[in-house]
C-alpha positions in Angstrom: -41.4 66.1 31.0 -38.0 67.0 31.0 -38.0 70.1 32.2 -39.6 68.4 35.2 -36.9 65.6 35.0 -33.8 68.5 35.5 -35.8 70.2 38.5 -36.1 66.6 40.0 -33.0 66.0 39.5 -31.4 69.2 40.9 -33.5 68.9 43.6 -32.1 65.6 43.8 -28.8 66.4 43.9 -28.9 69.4 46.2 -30.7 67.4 48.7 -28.0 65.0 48.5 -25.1 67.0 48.9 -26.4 68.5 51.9 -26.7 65.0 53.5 -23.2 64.4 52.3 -22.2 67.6 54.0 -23.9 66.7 57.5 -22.4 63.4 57.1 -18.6 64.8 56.6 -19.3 67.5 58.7 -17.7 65.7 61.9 -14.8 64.1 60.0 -13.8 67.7 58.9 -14.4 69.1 62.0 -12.0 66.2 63.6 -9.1 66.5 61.1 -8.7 70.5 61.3 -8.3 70.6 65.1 -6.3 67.6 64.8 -3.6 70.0 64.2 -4.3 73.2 66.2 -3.0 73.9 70.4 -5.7 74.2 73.1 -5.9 78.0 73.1 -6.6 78.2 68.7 -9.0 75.1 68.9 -11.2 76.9 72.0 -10.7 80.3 69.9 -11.9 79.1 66.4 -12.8 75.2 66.4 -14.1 76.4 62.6 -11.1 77.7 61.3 -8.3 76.0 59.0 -5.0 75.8 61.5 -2.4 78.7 61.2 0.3 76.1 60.8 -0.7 72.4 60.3 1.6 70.9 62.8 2.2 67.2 63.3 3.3 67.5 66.7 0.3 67.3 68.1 0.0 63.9 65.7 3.0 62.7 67.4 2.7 63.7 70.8 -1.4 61.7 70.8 0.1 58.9 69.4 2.6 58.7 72.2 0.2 59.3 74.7 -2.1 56.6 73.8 0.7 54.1 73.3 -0.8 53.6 69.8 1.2 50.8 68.2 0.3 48.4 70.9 -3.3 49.6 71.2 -3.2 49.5 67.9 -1.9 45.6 67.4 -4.0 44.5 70.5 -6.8 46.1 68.9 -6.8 44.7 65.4 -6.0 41.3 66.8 -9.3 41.3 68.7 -10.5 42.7 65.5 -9.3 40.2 63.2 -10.1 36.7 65.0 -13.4 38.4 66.2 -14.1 39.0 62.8 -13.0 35.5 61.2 -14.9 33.5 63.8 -18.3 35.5 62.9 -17.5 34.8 59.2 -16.9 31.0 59.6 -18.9 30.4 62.3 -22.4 32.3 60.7 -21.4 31.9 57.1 -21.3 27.5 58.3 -24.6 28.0 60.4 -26.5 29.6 57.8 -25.6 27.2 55.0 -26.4 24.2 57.3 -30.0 25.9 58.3 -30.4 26.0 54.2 -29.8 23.1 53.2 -31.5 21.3 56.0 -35.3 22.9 55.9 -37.4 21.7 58.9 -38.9 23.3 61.7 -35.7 22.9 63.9 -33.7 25.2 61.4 -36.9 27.7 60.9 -37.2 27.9 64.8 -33.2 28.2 64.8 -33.4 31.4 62.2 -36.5 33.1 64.2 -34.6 32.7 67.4 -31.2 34.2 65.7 -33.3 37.4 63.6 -35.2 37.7 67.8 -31.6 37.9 69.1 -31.2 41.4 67.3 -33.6 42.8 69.4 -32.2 42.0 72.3 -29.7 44.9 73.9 -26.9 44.2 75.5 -27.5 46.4 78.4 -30.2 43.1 79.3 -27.2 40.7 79.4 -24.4 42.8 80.1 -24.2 41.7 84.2 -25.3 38.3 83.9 -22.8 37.4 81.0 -19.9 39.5 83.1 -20.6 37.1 86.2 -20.9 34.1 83.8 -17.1 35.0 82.1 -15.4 35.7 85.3 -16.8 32.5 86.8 -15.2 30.4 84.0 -11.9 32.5 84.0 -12.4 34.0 81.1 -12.8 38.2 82.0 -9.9 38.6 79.3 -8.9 39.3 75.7 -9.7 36.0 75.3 -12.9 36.3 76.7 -13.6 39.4 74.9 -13.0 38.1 71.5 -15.5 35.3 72.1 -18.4 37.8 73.4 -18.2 39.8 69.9 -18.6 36.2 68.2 -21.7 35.8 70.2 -23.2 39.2 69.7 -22.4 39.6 66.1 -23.8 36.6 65.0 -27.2 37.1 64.9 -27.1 39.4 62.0 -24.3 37.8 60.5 -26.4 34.7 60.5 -29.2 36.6 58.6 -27.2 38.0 56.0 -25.3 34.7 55.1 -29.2 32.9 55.3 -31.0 35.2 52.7 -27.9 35.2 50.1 -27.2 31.5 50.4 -31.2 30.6 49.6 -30.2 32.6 46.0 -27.2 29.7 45.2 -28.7 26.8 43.3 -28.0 23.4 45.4 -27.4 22.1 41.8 -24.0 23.4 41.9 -23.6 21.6 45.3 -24.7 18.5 43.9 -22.5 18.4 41.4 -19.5 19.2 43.1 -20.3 15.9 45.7 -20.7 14.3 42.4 -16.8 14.9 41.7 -15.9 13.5 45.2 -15.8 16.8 47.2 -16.3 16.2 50.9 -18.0 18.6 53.2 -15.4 20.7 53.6 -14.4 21.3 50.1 -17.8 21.6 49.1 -18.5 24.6 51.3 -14.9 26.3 51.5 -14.0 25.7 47.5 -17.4 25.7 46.0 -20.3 27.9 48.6 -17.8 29.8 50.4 -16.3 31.9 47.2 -20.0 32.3 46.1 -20.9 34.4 49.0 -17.8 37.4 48.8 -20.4 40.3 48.6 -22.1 38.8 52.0 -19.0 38.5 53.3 -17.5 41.7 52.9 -20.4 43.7 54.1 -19.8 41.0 57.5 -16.8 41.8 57.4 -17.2 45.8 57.5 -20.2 46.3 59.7 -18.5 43.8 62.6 -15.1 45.2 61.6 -16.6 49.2 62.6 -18.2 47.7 65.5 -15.7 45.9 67.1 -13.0 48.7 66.5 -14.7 51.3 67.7 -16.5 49.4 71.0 -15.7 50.8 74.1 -18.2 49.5 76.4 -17.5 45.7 76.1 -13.6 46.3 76.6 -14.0 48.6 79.2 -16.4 46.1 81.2 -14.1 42.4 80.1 -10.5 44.3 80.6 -10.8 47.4 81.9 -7.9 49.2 83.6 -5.3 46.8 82.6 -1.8 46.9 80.8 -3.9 45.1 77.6 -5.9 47.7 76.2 -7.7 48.7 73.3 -7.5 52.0 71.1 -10.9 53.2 72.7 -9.8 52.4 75.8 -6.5 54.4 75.4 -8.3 57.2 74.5 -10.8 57.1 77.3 -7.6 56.5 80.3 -5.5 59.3 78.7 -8.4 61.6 78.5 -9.3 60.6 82.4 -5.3 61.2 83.2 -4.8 64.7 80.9 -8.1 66.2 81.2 -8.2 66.7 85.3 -8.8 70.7 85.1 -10.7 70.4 81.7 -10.7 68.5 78.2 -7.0 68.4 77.1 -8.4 69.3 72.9 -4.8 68.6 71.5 -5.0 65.4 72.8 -8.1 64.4 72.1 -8.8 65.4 68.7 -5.3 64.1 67.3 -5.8 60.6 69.2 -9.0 60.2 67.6 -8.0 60.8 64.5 -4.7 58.3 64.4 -7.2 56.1 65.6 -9.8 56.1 63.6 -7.6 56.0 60.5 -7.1 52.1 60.3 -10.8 51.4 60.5 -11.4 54.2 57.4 -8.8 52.4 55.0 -10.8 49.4 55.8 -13.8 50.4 54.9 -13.0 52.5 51.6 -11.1 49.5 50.2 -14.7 47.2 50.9 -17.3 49.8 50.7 -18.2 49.0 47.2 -19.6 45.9 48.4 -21.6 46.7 51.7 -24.8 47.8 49.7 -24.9 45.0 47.2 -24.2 42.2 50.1 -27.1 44.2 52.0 -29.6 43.8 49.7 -28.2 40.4 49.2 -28.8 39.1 52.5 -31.9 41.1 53.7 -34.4 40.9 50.3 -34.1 37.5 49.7 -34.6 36.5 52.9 
């Protein structure tokens, strides 16, 4: 049997390290021509740069205007983000604690949302924003809210039926209102939840060009994706400008990777959290 074990387990592990190599395959790829001219990354995309030079770091970064897409994009990012976790994390507890067929029609019509692309609303939704005046960054930030609450919503529900209304009860038994009960006693409860929310909106939103593209388009606000996409459109008139590209997407993507290596830990614990138990 444990001779069987070890051969399982290398098989295991081989198997494993090949998916991790397909999986950092691209980032590799991206950071060693991040640092090569046009003529050594058509030559040999594969090979390490002759001279790592941060130039072409620089230069990207200038071209892409990077600390303003970069502060226009995290602020979309952030209150994007902090809406979804209020608003969801508030919805879900309320459709909890209150079980009738209102909040089990509200929760099927949430987890039915998911399915719905946004390719089906994209026009009407457009038409809808520009009518009210709200085509804009403002606009913008509350169309992520409404996408990403659906599965926000989902993962907050299935955690929150795991936290014993006893401890609820007892803290309105000390005098806590509504809002202390949730934010001092729920809300510090739910942290795993909450960071994988955070991550999986946090990715989505920073790296969304579509939505930005169709809310604010060719404008002096723009996003990091959008950046890239306009200085691409403006370099790359006789062919794909390489030095460009592959440094800009790699100053840009760097933000979004500290982010999720600080939080990763607790993506696959919330996960579970919020999907099994629901």
């Amino acid at each position: 049997m444990s001779t069987k074990r070890r051969v399982g387990q290398t098989i295991l592990y081989i198997v494993l390290i090949l998916i991790a190599i397909y999986t950092l395959f691209p980032v590799a790829f991206l950071i060693i021509n991040a640092f090569k001219p046009q003529a050594e990354i058509v030559g040999s995309p594969l090979a390490f740069p002759k001279t790592w030079n941060f130039s072409y770091i620089a230069n990207a970064a200038d071209q892409i205007h990077f600390f303003k897409a970069l502060g226009i994009t995290l602020l979309v990012t952030v209150i994007s983000v902090a809406l979804l976790v209020i608003v969801s994390s508030l919805a879900a507890w309320v459709m909890v604690r209150n079980k009738n067929k209102f909040s089990s029609v509200l929760l099927l019509m949430f987890t039915a949302a998911m399915l719905i692309p946004f390719q089906a609303v994209m026009y009407p939704l457009l038409n809808l924003f520009e009518g009210i005046y709200l085509k804009n960054l403002t606009g913008l930030i509350l169309m992520y809210g409404g996408f990403g609450l659906s599965l926000s919503v989902f993962l907050y529900h299935g955690f929150i039926k795991s936290v014993p209304a006893s401890i609820e009860e007892a803290a309105v038994i000390d005098g806590a209102n509504i809002f202390q009960l949730f934010f001092r006693v729920v809300f510090p409860l739910l942290k795993s939840t909450t960071a994988t929310v955070i991550i999986l909106n946090a990715m989505w939103i920073w790296n969304d060009y579509l939505l930005p593209f169709l809310v604010i388009g060719n404008g002096e606000v723009r996003t990091l994706t959008l950046e890239l996409y306009f200085a691409k459109m403006t370099s790359g008139q006789y062919g794909n400008p390489w030095e460009l590209i592959f440094p800009a997407v790699f100053v840009s993507i760097i933000p979004i990777i500290v982010v999720f290596l600080f939080l990763q830990k607790y993506i696959v614990k919330g996960v579970s959290d919020g999907a099994i138990k629901a």
